[in-house]
C-alpha positions as CSV (number, residue, x, y, z in Angstrom):
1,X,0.0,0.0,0.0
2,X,1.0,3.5,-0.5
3,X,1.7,6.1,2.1
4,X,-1.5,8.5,1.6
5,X,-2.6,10.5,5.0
6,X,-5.0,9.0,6.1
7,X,-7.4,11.3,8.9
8,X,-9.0,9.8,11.9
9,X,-11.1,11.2,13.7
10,X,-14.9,10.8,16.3
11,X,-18.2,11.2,14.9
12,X,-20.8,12.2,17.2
13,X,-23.3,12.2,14.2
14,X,-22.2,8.5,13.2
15,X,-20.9,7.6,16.8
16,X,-17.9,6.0,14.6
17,X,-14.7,6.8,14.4
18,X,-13.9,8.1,10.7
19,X,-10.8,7.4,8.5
20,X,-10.3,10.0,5.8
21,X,-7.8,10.0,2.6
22,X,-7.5,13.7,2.1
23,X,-5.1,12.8,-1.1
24,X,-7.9,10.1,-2.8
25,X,-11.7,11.8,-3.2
26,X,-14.2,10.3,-1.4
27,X,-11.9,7.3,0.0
28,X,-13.3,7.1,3.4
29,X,-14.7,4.3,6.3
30,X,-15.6,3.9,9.9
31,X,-15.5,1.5,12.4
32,X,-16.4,1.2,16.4
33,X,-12.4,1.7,17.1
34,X,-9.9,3.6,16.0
35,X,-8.6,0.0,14.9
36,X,-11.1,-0.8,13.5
37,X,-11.7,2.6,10.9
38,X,-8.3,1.8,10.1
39,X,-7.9,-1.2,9.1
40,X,-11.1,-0.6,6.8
41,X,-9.9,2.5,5.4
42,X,-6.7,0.2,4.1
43,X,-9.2,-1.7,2.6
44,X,-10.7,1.0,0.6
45,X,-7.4,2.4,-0.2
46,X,-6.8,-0.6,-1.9
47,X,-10.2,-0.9,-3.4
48,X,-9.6,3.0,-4.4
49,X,-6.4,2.4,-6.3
50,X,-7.8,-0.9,-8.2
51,X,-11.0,0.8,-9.4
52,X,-9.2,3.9,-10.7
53,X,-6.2,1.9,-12.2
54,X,-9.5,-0.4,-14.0
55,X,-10.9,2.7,-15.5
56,X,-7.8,4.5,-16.2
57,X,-7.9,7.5,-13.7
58,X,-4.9,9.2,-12.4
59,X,-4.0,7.8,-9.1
60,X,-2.4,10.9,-6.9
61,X,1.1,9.8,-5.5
62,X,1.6,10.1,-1.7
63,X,2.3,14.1,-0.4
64,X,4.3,12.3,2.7
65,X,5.1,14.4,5.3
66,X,8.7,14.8,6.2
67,X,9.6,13.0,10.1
68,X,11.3,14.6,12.5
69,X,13.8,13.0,14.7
């Protein structure tokens, strides 16, 4: 998998935890944990990136963020 950023953050609306890829439009999921919205959001990364390579799309490259030390 790539290194997109991937967002997580609590819904009170959804009471779900949301995982957001800023970098991939509309590439989102939720789940009861933090864990949990993770590990489905790398699942719709991957479904993301197979759909758009199917129908030809562009598929952005990671920004990355530079680490500190």
């Amino acid at each position: 998998m790539g290194k997109h950023e991937i967002v997580i953050y609590w819904s009170e609306e959804d009471q779900a935890f949301i995982a957001e890829v800023p970098e991939l439009a509309g590439c989102a999921a939720d789940g009861a944990t933090y864990q949990e919205a993770l590990a489905n959001v790398e699942v719709v990364i991957q479904e993301w990136i197979e759909t758009a390579k199917e129908l030809g799309r562009p598929i952005p490259e990671p920004k990355g963020r530079p680490v500190s030390a």
